[in-house]
C-alpha positions as CSV (number, residue, x, y, z in Angstrom):
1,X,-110.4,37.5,181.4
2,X,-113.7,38.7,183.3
3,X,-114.6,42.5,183.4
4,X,-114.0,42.1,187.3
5,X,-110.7,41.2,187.1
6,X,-109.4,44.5,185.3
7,X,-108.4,47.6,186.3
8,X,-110.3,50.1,184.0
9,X,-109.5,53.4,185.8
10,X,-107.0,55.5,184.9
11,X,-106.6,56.5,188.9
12,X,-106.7,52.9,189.9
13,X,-103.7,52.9,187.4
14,X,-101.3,56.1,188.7
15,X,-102.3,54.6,192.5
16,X,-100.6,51.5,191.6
17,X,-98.0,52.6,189.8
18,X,-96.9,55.4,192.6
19,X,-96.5,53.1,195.2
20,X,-93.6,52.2,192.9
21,X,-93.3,48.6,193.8
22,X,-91.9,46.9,191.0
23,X,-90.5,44.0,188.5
24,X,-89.1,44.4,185.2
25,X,-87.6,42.3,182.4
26,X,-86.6,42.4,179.0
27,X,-90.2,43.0,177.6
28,X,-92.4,43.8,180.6
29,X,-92.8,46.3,183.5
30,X,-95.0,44.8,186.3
31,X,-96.2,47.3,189.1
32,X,-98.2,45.7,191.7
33,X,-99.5,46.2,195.5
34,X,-101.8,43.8,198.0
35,X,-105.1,43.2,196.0
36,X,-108.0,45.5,198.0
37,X,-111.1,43.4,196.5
38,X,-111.7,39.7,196.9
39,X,-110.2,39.1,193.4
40,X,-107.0,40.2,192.3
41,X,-106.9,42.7,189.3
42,X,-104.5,43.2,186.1
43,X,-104.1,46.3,184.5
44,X,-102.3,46.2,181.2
45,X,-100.8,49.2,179.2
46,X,-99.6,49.5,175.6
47,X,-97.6,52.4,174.7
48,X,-98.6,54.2,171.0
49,X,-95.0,53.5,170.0
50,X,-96.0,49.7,169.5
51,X,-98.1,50.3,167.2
52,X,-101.5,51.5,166.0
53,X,-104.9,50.9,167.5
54,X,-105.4,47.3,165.9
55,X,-101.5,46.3,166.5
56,X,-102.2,47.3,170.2
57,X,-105.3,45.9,170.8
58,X,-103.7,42.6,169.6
59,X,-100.8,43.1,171.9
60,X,-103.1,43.3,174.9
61,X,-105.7,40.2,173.8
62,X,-102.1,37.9,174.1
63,X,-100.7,39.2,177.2
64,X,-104.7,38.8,178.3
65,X,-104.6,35.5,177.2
66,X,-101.4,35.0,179.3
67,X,-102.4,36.4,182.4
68,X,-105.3,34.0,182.8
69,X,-103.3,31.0,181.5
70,X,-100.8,31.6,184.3
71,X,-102.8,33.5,187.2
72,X,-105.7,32.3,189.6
73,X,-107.6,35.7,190.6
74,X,-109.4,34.7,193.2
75,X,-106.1,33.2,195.0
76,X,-103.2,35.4,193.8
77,X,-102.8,37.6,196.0
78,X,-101.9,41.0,194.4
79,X,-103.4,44.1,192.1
80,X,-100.8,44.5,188.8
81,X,-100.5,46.7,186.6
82,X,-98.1,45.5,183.7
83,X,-96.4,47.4,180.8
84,X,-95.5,46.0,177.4
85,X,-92.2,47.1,176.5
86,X,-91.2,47.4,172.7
87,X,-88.9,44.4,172.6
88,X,-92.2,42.5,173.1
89,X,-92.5,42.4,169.2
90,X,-89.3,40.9,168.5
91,X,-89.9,37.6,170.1
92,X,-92.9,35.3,170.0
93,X,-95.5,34.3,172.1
94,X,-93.9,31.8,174.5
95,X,-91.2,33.5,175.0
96,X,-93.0,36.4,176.0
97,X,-95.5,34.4,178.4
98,X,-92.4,32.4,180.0
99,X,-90.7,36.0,180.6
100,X,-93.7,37.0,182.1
101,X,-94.2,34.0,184.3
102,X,-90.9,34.8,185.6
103,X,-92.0,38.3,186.8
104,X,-95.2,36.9,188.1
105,X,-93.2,34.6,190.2
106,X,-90.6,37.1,191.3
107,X,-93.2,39.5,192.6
108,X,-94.9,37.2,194.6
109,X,-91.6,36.2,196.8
């Protein structure tokens, strides 16, 4: 996923998350509003209680990978800001990128 396409700030963060627009399932948190660039953005955060720095940065290379197997950024047409929730860990990758597609697909109707 291209630098352009994240959401690096931490106020770019709390202005997504305080519009308080929302979906969530069993191992995700999406928070999302009308993308303002040409591109949509994602945001992803990873709470210490997963893990430590290297079981983190894992977490978020896979839910990387997901987002750009299952999002088009230049079409889709919002900013997100997704959570990992701890029951991410219990279940493997598919069945975390098909819960996610879900969420992708509910936020978008």
């Amino acid at each position: 996923m291209k630098k352009a396409y994240r959401i690096r700030k931490n106020e770019e963060f709390a202005s997504i998350i305080s519009k308080k627009h929302s979906r969530n399932s069993a191992c995700f948190v999406m928070y999302y509003e009308p993308k303002k660039m040409d591109n949509a953005r994602v945001g992803i955060s990873v709470s210490k209680k997963l893990g430590n720095a290297v079981q983190r940065n894992r977490i978020k290379r896979q839910v990387r990978e997901m987002i750009r197997a299952l999002i088009d950024f230049e079409t889709f047409p919002l900013d997100v800001v997704i959570i990992v929730r701890k029951s991410y860990l219990g279940r493997d990758f598919m069945a975390n990128k098909n819960d996610l597609e879900i969420l992708i697909k509910k936020a978008i109707i």
